[in-house]
Gaussian input, Z-matrix of N, CA and C with variables (Angstrom, degrees):
# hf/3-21g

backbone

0 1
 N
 C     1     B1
 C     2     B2     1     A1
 N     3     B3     2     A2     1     D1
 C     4     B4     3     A3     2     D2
 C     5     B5     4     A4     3     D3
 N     6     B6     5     A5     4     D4
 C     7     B7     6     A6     5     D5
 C     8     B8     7     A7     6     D6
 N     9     B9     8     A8     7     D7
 C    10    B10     9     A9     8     D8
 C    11    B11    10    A10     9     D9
 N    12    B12    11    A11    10    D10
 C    13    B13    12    A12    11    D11
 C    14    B14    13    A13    12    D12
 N    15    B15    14    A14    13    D13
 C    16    B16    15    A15    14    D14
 C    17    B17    16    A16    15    D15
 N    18    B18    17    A17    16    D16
 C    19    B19    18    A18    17    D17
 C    20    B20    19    A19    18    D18
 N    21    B21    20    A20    19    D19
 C    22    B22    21    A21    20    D20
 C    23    B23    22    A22    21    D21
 N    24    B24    23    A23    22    D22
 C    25    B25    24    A24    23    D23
 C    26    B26    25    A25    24    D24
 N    27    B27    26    A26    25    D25
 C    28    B28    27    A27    26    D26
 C    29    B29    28    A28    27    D27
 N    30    B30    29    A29    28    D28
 C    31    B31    30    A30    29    D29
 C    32    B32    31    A31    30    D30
 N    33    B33    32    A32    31    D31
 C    34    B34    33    A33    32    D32
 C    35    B35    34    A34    33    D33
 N    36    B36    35    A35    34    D34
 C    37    B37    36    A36    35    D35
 C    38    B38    37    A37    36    D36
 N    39    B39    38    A38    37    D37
 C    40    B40    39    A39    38    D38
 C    41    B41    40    A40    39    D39
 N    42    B42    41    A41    40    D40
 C    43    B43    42    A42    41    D41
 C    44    B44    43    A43    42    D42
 N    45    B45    44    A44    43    D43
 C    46    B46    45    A45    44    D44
 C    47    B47    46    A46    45    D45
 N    48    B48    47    A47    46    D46
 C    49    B49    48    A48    47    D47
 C    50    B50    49    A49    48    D48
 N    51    B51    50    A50    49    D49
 C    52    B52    51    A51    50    D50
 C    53    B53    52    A52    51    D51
 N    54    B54    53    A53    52    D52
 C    55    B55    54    A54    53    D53
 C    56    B56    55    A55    54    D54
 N    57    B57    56    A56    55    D55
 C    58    B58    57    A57    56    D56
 C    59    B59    58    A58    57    D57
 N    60    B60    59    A59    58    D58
 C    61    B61    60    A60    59    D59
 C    62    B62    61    A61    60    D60
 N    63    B63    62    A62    61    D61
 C    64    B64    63    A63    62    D62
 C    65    B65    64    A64    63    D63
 N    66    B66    65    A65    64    D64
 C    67    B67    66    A66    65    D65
 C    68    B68    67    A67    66    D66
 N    69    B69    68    A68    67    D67
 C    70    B70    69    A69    68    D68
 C    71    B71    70    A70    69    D69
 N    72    B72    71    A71    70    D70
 C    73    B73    72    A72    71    D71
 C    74    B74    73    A73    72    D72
 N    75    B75    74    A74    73    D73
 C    76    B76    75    A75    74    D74
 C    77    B77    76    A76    75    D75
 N    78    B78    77    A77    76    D76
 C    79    B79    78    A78    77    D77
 C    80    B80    79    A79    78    D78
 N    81    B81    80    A80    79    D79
 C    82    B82    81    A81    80    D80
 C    83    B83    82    A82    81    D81
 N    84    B84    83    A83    82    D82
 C    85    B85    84    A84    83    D83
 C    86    B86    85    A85    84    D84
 N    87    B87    86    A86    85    D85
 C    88    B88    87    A87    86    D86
 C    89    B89    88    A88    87    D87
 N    90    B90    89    A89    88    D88
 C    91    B91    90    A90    89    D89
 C    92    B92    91    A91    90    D90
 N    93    B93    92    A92    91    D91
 C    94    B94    93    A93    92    D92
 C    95    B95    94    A94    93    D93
 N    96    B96    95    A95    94    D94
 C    97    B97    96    A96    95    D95
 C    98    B98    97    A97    96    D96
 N    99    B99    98    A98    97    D97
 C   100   B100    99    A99    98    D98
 C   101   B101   100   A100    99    D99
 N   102   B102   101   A101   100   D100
 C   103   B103   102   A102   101   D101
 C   104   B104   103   A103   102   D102
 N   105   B105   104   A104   103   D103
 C   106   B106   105   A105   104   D104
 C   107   B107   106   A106   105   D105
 N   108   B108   107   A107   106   D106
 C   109   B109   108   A108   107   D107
 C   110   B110   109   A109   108   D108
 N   111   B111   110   A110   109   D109
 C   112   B112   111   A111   110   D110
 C   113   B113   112   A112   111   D111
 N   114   B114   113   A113   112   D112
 C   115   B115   114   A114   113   D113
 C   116   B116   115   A115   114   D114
 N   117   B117   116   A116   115   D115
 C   118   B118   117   A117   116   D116
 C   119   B119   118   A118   117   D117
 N   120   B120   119   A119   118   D118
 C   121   B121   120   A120   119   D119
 C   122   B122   121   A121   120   D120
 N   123   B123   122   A122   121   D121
 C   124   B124   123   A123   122   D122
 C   125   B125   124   A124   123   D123
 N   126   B126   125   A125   124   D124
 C   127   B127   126   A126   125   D125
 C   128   B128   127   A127   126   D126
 N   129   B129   128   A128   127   D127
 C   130   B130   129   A129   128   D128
 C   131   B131   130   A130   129   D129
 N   132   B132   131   A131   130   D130
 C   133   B133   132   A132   131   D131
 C   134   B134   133   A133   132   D132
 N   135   B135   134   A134   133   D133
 C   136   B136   135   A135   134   D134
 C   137   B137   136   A136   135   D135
 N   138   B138   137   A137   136   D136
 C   139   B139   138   A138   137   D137
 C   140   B140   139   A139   138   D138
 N   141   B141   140   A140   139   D139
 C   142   B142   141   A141   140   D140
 C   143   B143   142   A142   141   D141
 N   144   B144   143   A143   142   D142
 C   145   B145   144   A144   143   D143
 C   146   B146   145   A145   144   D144
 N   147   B147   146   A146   145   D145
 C   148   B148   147   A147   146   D146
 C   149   B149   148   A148   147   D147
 N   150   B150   149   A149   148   D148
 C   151   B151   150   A150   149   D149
 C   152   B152   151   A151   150   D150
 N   153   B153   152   A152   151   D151
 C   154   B154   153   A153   152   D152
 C   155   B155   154   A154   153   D153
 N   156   B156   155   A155   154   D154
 C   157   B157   156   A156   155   D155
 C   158   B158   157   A157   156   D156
 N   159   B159   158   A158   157   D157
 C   160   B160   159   A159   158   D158
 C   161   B161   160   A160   159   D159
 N   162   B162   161   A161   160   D160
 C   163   B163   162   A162   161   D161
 C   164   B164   163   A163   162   D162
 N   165   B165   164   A164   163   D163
 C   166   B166   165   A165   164   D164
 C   167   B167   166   A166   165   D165
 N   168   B168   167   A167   166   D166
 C   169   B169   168   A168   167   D167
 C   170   B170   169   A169   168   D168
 N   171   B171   170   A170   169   D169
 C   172   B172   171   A171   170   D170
 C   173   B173   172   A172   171   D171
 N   174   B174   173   A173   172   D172
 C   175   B175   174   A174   173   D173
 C   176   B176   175   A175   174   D174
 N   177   B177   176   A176   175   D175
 C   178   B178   177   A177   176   D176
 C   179   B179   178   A178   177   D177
 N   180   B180   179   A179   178   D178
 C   181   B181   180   A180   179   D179
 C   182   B182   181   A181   180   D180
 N   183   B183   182   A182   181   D181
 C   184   B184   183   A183   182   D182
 C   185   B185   184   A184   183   D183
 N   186   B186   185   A185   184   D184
 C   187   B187   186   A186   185   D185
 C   188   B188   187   A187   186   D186
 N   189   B189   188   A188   187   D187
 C   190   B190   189   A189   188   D188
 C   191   B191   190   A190   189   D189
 N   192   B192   191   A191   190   D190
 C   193   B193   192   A192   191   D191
 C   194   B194   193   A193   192   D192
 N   195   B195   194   A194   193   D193
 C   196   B196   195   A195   194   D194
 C   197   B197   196   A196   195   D195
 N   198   B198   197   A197   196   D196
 C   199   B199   198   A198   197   D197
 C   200   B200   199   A199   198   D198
 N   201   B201   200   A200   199   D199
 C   202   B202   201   A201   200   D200
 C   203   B203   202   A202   201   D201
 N   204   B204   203   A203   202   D202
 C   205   B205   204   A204   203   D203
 C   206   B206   205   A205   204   D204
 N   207   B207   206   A206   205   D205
 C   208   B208   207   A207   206   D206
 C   209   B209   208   A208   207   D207
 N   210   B210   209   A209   208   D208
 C   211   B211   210   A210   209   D209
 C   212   B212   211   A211   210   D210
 N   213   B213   212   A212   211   D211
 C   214   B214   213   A213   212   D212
 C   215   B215   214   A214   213   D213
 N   216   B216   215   A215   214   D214
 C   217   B217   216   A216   215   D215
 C   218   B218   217   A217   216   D216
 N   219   B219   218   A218   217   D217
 C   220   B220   219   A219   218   D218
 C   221   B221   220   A220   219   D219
 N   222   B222   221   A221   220   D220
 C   223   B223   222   A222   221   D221
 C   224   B224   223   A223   222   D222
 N   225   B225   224   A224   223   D223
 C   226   B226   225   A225   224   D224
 C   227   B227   226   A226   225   D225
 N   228   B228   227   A227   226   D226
 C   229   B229   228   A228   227   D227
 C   230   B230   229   A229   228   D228
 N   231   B231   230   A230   229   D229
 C   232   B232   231   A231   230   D230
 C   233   B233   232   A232   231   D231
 N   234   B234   233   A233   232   D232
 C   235   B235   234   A234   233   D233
 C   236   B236   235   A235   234   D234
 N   237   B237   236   A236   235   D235
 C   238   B238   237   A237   236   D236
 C   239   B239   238   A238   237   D237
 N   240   B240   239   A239   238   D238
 C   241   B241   240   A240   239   D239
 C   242   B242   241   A241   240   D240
 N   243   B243   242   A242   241   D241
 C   244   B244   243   A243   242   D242
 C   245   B245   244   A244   243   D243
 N   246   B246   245   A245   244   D244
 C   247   B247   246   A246   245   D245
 C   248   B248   247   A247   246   D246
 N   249   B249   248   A248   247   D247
 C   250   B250   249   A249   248   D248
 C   251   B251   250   A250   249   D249
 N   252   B252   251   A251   250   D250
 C   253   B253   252   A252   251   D251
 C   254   B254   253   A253   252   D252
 N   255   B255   254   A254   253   D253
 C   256   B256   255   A255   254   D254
 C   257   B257   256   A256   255   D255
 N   258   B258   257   A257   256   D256
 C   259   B259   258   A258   257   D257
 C   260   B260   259   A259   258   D258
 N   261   B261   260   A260   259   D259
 C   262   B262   261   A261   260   D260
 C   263   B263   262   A262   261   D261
 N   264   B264   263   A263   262   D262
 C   265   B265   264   A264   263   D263
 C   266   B266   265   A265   264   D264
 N   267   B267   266   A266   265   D265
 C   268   B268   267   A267   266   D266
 C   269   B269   268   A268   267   D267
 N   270   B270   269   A269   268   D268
 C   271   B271   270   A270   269   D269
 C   272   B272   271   A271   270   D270

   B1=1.4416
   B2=1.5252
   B3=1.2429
   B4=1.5054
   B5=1.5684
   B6=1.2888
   B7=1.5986
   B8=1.2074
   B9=1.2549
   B10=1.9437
   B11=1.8354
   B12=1.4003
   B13=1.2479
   B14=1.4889
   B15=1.8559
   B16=1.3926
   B17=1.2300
   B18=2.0246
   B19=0.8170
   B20=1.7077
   B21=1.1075
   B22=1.1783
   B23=1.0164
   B24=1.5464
   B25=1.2708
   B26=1.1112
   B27=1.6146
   B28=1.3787
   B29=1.4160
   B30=1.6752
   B31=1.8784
   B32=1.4380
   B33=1.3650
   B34=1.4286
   B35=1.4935
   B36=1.5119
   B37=1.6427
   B38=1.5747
   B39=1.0196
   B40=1.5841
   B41=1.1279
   B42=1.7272
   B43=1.5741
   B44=1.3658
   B45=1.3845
   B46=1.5218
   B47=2.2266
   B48=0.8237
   B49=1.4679
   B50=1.2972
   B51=1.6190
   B52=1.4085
   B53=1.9052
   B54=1.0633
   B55=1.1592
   B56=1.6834
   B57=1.5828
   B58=1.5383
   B59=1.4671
   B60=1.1714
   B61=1.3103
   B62=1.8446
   B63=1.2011
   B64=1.8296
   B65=1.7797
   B66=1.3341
   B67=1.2636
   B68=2.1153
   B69=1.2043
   B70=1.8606
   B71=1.7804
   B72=1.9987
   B73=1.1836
   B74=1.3886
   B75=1.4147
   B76=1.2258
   B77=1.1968
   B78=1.6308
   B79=1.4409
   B80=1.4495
   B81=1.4379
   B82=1.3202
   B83=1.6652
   B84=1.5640
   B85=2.0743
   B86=1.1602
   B87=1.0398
   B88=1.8959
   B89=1.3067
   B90=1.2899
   B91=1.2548
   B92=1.7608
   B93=1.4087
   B94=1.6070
   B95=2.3668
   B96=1.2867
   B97=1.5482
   B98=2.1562
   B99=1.5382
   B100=1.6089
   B101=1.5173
   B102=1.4029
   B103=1.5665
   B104=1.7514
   B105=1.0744
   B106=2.0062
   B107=1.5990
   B108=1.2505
   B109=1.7496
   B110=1.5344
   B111=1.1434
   B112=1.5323
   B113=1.2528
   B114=0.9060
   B115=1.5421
   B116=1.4618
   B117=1.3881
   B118=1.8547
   B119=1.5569
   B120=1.4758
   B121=1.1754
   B122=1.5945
   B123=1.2026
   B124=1.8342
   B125=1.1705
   B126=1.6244
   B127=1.0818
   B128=1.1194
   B129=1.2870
   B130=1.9169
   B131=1.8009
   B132=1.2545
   B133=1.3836
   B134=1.2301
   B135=1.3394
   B136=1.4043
   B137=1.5859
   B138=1.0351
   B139=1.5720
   B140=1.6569
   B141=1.3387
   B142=1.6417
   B143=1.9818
   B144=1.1740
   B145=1.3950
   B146=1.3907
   B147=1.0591
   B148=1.7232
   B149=1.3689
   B150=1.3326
   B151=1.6927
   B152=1.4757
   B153=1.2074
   B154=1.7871
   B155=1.6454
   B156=0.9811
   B157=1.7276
   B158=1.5743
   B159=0.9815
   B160=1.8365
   B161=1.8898
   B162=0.7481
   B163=1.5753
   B164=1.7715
   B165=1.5400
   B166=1.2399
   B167=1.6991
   B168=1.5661
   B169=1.5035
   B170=1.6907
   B171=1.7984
   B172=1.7148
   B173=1.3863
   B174=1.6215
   B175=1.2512
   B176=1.9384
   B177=1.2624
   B178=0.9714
   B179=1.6132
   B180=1.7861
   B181=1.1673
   B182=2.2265
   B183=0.9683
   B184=1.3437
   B185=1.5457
   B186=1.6335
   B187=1.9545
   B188=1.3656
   B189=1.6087
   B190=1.1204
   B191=1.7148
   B192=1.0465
   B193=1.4429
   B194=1.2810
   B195=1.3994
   B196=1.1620
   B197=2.1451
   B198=1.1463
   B199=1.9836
   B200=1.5488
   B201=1.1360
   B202=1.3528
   B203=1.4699
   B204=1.5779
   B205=1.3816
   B206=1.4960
   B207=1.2117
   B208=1.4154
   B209=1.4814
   B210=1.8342
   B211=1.9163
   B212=1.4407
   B213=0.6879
   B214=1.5405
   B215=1.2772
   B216=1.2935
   B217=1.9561
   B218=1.3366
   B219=1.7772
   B220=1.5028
   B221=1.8015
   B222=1.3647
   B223=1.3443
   B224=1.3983
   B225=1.7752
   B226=1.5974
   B227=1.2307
   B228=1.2373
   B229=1.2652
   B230=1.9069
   B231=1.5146
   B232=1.5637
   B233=1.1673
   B234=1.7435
   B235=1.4950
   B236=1.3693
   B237=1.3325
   B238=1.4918
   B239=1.1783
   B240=1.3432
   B241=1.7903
   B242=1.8345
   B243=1.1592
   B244=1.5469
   B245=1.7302
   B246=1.3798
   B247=1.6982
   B248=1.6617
   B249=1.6908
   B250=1.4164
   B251=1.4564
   B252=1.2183
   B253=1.8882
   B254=1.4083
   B255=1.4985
   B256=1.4679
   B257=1.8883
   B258=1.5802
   B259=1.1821
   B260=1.6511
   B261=1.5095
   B262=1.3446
   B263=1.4393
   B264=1.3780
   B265=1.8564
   B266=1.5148
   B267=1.0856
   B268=1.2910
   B269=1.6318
   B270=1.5373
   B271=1.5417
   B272=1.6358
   A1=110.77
   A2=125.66
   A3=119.25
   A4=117.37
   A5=102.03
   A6=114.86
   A7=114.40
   A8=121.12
   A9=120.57
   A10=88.79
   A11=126.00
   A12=103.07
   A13=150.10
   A14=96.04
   A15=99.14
   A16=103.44
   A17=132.18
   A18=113.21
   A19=114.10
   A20=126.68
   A21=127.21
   A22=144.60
   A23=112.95
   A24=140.84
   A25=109.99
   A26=109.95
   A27=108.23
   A28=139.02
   A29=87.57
   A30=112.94
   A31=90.64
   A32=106.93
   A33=109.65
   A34=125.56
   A35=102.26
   A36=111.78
   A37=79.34
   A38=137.97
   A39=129.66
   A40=122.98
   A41=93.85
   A42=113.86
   A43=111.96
   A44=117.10
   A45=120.68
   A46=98.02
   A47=108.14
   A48=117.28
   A49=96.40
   A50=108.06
   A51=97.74
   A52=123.39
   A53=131.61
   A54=136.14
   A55=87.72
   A56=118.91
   A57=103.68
   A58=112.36
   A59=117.31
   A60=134.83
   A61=100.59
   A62=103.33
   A63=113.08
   A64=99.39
   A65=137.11
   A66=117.45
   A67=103.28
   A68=85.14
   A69=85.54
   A70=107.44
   A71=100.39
   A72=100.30
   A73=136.09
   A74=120.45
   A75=134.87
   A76=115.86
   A77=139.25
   A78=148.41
   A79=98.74
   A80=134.78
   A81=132.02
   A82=87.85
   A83=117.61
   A84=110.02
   A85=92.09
   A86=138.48
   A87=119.33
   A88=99.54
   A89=137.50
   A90=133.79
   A91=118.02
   A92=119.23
   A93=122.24
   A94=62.46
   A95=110.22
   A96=106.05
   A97=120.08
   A98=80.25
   A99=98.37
   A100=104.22
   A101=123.99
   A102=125.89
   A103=78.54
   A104=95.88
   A105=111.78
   A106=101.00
   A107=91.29
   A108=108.27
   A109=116.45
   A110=108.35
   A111=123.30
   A112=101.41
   A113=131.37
   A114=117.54
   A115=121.83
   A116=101.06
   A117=127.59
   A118=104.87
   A119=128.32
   A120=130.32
   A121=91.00
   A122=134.04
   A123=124.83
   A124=110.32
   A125=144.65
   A126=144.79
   A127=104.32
   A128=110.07
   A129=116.86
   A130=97.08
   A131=120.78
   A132=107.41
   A133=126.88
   A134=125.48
   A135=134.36
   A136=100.91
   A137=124.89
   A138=104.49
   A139=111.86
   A140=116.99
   A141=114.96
   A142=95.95
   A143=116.68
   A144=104.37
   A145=103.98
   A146=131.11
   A147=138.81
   A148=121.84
   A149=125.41
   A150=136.46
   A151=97.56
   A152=113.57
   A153=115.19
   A154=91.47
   A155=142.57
   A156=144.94
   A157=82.71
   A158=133.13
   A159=122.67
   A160=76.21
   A161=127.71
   A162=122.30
   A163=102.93
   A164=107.63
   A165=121.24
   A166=109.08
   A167=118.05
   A168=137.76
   A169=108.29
   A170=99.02
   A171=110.51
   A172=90.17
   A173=121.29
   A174=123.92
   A175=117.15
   A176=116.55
   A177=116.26
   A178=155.54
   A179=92.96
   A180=101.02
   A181=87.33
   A182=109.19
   A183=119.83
   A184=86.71
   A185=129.16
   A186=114.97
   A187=96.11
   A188=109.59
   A189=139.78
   A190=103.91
   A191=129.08
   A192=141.54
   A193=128.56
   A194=108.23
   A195=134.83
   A196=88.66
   A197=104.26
   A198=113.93
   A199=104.55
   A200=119.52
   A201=114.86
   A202=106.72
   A203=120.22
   A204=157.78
   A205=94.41
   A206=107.28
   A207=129.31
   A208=107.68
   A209=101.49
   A210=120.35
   A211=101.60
   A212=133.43
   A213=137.03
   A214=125.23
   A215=87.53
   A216=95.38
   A217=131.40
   A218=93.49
   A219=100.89
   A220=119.89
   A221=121.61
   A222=129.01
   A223=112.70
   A224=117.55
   A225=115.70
   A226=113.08
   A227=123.70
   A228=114.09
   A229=122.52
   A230=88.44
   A231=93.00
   A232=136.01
   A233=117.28
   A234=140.00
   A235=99.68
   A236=121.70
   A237=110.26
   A238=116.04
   A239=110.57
   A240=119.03
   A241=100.92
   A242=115.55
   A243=134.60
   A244=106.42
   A245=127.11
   A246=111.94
   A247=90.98
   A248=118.03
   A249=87.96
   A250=138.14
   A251=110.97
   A252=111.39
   A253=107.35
   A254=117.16
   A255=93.56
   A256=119.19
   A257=105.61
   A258=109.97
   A259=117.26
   A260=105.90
   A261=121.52
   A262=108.24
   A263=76.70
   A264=91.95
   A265=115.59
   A266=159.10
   A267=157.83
   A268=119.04
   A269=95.53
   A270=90.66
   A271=100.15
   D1=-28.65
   D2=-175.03
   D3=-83.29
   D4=-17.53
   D5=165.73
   D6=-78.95
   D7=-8.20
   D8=-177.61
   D9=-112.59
   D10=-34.30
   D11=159.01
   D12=-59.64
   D13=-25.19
   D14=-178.01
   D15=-89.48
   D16=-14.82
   D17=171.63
   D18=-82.12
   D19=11.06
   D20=148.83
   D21=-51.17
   D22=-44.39
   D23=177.99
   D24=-67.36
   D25=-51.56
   D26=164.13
   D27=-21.95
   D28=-74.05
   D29=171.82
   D30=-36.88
   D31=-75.61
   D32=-153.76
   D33=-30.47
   D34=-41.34
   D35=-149.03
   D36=-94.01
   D37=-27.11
   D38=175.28
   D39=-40.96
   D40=-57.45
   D41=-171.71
   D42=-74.45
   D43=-23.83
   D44=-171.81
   D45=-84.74
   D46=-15.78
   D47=171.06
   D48=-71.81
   D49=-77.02
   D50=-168.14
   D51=-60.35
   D52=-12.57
   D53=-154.63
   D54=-105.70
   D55=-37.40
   D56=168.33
   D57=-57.56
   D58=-66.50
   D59=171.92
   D60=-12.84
   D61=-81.84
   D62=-166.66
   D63=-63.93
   D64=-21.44
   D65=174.09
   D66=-86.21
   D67=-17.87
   D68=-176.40
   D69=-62.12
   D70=-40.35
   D71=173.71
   D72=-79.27
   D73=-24.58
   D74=174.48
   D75=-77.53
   D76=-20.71
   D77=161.38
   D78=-64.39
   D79=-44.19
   D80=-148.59
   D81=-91.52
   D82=-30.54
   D83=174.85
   D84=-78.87
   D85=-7.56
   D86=-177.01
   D87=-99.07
   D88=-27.81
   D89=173.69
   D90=-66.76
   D91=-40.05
   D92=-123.29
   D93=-94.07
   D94=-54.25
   D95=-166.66
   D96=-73.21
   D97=12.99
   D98=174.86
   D99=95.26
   D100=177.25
   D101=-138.51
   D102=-95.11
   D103=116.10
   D104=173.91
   D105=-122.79
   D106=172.02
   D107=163.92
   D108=-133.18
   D109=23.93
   D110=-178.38
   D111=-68.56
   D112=-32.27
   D113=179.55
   D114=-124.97
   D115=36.22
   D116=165.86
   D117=-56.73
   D118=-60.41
   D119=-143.20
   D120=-90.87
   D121=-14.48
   D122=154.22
   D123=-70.13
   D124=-59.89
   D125=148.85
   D126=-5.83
   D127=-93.19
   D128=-166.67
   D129=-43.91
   D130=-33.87
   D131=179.94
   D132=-83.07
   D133=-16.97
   D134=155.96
   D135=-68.02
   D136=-63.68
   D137=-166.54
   D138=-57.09
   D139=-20.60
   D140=-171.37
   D141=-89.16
   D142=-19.46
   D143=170.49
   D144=-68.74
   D145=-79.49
   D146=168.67
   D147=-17.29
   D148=-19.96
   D149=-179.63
   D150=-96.81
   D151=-61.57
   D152=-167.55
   D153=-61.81
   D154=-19.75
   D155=-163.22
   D156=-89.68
   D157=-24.34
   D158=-143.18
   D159=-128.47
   D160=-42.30
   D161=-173.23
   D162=-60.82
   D163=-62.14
   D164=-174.21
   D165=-41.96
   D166=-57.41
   D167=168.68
   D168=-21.96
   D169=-57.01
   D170=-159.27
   D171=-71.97
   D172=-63.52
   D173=176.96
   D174=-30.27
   D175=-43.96
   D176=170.18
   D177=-84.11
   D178=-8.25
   D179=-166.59
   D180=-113.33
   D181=-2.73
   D182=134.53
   D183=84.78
   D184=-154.79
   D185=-173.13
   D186=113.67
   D187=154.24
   D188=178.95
   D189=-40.66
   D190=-54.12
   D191=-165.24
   D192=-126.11
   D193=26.79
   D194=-131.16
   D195=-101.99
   D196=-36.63
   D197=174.86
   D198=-78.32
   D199=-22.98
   D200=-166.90
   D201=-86.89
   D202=-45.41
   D203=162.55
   D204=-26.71
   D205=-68.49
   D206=-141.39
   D207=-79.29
   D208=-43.34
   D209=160.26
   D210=-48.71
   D211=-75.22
   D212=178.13
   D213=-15.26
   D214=-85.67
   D215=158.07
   D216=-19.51
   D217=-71.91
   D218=179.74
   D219=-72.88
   D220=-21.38
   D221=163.08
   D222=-53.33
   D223=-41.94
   D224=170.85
   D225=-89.45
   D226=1.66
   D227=165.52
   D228=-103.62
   D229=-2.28
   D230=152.74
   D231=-96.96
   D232=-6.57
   D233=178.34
   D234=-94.34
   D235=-5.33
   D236=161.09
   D237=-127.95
   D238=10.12
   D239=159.00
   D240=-70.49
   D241=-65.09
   D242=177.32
   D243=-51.00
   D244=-39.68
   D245=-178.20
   D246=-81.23
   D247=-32.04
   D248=170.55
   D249=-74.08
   D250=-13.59
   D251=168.50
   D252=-88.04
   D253=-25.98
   D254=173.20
   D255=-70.62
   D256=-26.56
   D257=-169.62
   D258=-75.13
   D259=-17.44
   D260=176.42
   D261=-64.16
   D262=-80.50
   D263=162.84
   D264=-34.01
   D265=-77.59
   D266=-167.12
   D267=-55.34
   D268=-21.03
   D269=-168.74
   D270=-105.44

């Protein structure tokens, strides 16, 4: 199990690179054509990839609080699955 955790960490810290990376770039196209929200509902979708990645981890590397932890996660990572289809949708 500690070898499927550290390769967790791994994943994790990858994805959290890349997912900074794509909100660093998509803030800087919402800026350069004036203050928009056109590209909210990628945002909201990069941050909900990065939670379910970090939910899956807690879920897996298992612990005292480790289901409750893990509910959490994936509950905010479905409240920003949902502002991102509504935000798609709306715009």
């Amino acid at each position: 199990m500690r070898r499927t955790s550290e390769w967790l960490d791994i994943l994790l810290n990858t994805v959290f690179i890349v997912m900074t990376a794509a909100l660093v770039v998509l803030a800087v196209l919402s800026l350069i054509g004036g203050p928009t929200l056109r590209f909210a509902p990628y945002m909201a979708g990069a941050c909900a990839l990065y939670y379910l990645a970090l939910a899956v981890k807690v879920f897996a590397e298992g612990g005292r609080h480790s289901f409750l932890k893990g509910s959490l996660l994936a509950l905010l990572t479905l409240f920003l699955c949902g502002f991102a289809y509504l935000a798609y949708r709306c715009l």
